[in-house]
C-alpha positions in Angstrom: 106.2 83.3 93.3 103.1 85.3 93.3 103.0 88.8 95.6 99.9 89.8 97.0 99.2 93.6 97.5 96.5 94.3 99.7 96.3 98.2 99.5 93.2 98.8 101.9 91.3 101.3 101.3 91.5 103.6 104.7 88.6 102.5 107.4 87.6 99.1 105.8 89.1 97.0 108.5 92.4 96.9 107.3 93.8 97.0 110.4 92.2 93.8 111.7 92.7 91.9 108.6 96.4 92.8 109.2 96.3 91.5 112.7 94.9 88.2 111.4 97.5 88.1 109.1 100.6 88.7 111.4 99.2 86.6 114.4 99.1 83.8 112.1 102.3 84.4 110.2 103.7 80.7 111.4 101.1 78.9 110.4 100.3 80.8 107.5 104.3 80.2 106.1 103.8 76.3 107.0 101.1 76.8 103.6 103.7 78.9 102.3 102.5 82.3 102.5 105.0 84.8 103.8 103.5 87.6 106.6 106.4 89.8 106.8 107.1 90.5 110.7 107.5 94.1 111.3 108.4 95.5 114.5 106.3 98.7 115.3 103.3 97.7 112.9 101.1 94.7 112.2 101.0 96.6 108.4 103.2 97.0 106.0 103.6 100.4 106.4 107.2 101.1 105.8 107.5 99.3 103.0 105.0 101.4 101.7 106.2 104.4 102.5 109.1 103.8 100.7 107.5 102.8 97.7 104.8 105.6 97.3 108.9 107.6 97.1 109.9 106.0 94.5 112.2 103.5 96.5 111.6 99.5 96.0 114.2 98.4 98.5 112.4 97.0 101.2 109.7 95.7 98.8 112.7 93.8 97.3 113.9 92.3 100.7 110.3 91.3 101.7 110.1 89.4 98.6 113.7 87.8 98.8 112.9 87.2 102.6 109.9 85.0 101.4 112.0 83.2 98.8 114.4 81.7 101.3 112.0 80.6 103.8 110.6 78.5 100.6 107.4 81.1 100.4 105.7 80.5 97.0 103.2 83.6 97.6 104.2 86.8 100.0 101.6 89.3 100.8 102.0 93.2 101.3 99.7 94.6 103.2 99.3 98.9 103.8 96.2 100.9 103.9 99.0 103.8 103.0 99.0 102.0 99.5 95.8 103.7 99.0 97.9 106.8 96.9 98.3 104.1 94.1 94.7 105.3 93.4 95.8 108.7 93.2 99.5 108.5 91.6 99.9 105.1 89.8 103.8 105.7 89.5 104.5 103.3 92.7 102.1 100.9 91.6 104.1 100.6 88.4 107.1 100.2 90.7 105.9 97.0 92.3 104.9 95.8 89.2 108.6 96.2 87.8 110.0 95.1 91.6 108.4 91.7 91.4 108.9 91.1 87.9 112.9 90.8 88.6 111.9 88.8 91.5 110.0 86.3 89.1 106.9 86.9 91.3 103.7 87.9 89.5 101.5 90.3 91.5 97.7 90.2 92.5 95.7 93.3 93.8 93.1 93.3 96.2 91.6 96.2 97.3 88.3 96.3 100.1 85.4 98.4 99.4 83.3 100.4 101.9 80.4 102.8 101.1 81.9 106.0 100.6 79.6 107.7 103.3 80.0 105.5 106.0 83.9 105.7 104.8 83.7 109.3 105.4 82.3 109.9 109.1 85.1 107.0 110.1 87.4 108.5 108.4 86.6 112.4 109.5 87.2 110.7 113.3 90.4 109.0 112.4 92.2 111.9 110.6 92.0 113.6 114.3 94.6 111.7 115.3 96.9 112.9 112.5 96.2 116.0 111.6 93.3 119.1 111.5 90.8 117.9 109.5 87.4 120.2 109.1 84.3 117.9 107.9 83.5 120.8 105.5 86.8 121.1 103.8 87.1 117.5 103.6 83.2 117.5 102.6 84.2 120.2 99.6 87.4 118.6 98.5 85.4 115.0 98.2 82.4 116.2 95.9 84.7 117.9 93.8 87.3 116.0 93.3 86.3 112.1 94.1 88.6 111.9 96.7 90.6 113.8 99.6 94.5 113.9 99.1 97.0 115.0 101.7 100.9 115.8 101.3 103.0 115.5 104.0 100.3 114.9 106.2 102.2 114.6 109.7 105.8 115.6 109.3 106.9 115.6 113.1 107.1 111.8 112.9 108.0 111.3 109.6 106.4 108.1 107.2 104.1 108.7 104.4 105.1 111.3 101.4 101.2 111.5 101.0 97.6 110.0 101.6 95.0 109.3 99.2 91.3 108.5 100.1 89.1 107.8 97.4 85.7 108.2 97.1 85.5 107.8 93.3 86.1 103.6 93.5 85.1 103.0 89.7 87.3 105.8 88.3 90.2 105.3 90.5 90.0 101.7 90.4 90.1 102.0 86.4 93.0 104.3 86.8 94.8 101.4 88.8 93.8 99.1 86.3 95.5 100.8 83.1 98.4 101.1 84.9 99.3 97.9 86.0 97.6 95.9 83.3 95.1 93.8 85.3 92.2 95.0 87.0 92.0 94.2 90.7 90.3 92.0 92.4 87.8 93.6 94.9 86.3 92.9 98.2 83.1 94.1 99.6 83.8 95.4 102.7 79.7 95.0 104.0 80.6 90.9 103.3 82.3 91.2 106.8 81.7 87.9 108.1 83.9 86.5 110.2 85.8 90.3 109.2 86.0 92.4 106.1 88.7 90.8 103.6 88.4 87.2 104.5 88.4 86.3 101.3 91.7 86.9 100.5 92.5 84.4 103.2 90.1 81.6 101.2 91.4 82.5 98.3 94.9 81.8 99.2 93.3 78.4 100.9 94.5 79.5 104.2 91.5 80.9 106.1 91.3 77.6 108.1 94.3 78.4 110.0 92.6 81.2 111.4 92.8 80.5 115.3 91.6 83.6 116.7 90.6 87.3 116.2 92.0 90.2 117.0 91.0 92.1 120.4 89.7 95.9 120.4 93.5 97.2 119.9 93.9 95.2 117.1 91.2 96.6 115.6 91.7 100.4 115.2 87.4 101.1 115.8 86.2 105.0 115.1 87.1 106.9 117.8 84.5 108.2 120.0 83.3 111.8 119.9 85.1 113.1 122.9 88.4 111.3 121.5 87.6 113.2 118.5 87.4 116.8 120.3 90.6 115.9 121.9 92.3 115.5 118.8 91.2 118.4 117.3 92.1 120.4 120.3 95.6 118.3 120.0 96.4 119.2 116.7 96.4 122.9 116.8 98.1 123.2 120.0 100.8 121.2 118.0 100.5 124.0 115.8 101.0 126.7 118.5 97.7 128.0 118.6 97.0 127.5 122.4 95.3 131.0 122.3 92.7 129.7 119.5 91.7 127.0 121.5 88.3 128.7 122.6 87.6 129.1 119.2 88.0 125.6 118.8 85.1 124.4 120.2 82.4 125.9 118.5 84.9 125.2 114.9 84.7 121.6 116.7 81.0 121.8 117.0 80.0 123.1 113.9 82.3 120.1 112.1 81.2 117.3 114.1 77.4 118.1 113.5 78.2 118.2 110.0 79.4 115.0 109.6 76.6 112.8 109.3 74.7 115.5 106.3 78.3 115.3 104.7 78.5 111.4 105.1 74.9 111.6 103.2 75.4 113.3 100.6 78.9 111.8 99.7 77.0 108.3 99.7 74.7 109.8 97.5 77.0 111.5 94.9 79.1 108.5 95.0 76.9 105.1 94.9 77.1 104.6 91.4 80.3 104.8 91.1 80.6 102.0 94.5 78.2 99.7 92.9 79.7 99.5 89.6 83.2 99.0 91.1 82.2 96.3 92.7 80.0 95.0 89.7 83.1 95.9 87.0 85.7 94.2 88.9 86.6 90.6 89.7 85.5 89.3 93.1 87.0 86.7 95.3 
């Protein structure tokens, strides 16, 4: 058996490459490639979630789910996989999880430039948590990446999130750590979508009916979606009486974004290129 882990990255169509995957799952097992059903998620975020904790058990049921439905290849799929990039612990853990399955594993991973990445990004994180484009800007050039622990602990789910920024050292890092370097896709080669050719390379992109609609496809939220979310997020945090001072903090982030976006494209497009020129390619 051989497990496929598609670990994203964040804002590189994941979502929609997910969709493909689970509104196909019956065709896509009739090739025998297992798409794990999951109830509240087209991803596999749970699985991941537990993993990324140190805890293999529903990795081990995905893969013993595609062994009796005569699946010779199974494919995990989470963005949230991402923190492999930042603590390679759980990617070591998948490694050793399929291994006493008998599955080997392949890694894909989709690459977007990092400052595109980061104005999608700096609209999605609304939606989760407060996220200032100048902290996030700071963190980024210093570090090559933006980590977050615990990031939404009202509903539970992922210990952490990694984005990274840094592809060719992070990707390296991955690569040590499992063995193999993965295989990545370039998430500008976007036609039909980002990631297709994972599907051809498992022989199965024919199947491919359809595409996913708008709410399959998880598009950056538009800027007044984005000032609601801030506004959300600290009256979560019972700052109802800041909320004035919110908007011109909302202001000030939002008309940063696209100079951050710049110069984290610039800082970081050597480091894109030569991932993509280091690594295998589908």
């Amino acid at each position: 058996m051989r497990l496929i882990v598609h670990l994203g990255l964040h804002k590189t169509a994941s979502t929609n490459l997910q969709h493909v995957l689970h509104d196909h799952r019956a065709a896509l097992e009739s090739r025998g490639v297992f798409y794990q059903a999951n109830p509240d998620f087209a991803a596999h975020h749970d699985v991941a979630w537990r993993l990324l904790d140190g805890d293999p058990s529903l990795l081990e049921a995905l893969l013993a789910e595609a062994r009796a439905r005569g699946c010779d290849r199974a494919i995990l799929s989470s963005e949230d996989l991402e923190g492999v990039l930042f603590d390679q612990a759980p990617a070591r853990l998948i490694e050793a999880t399929a291994a006493r399955a008998a599955a080997a594993v392949e890694w894909h991973v989709v690459l977007r430039e990092p400052g595109a990445c980061f104005a999608s990004l700096h609209a999605q994180l609304q939606w989760h948590v407060y996220a200032d484009a100048l902290v996030m800007f700071a963190e980024i050039m210093n570090k090559g990446g933006l980590y977050m622990h615990d990031p939404a602990p009202a509903w539970g789910g992922t210990p952490f999130w990694y984005y990274s920024f840094d592809h060719v050292r992070d990707l390296h890092a991955l690569a040590r750590a499992i063995g193999q370097p993965p295989i990545v896709h370039d998430y500008a080669d976007d036609r039909p979508f980002p990631g297709w050719r994972l599907l051809e390379r498992l022989d199965v992109l024919d199947l491919v009916a359809r595409l996913p609609g708008e709410m399959g496809q998880n598009r950056r939220h538009p800027a007044d979606a984005v000032r609601s979310g801030y506004r959300a997020r600290i009256s979560e945090a019972g700052g109802e009486l800041l909320l004035d001072y919110v908007e011109a903090a909302v202001a000030a982030s939002m008309a940063a974004v696209p100079h951050c976006a710049g110069l984290i494209g610039e800082r970081f497009a050597a480091s894109h290129a030569q991932a993509l020129a280091q690594f295998p390619r589908c």
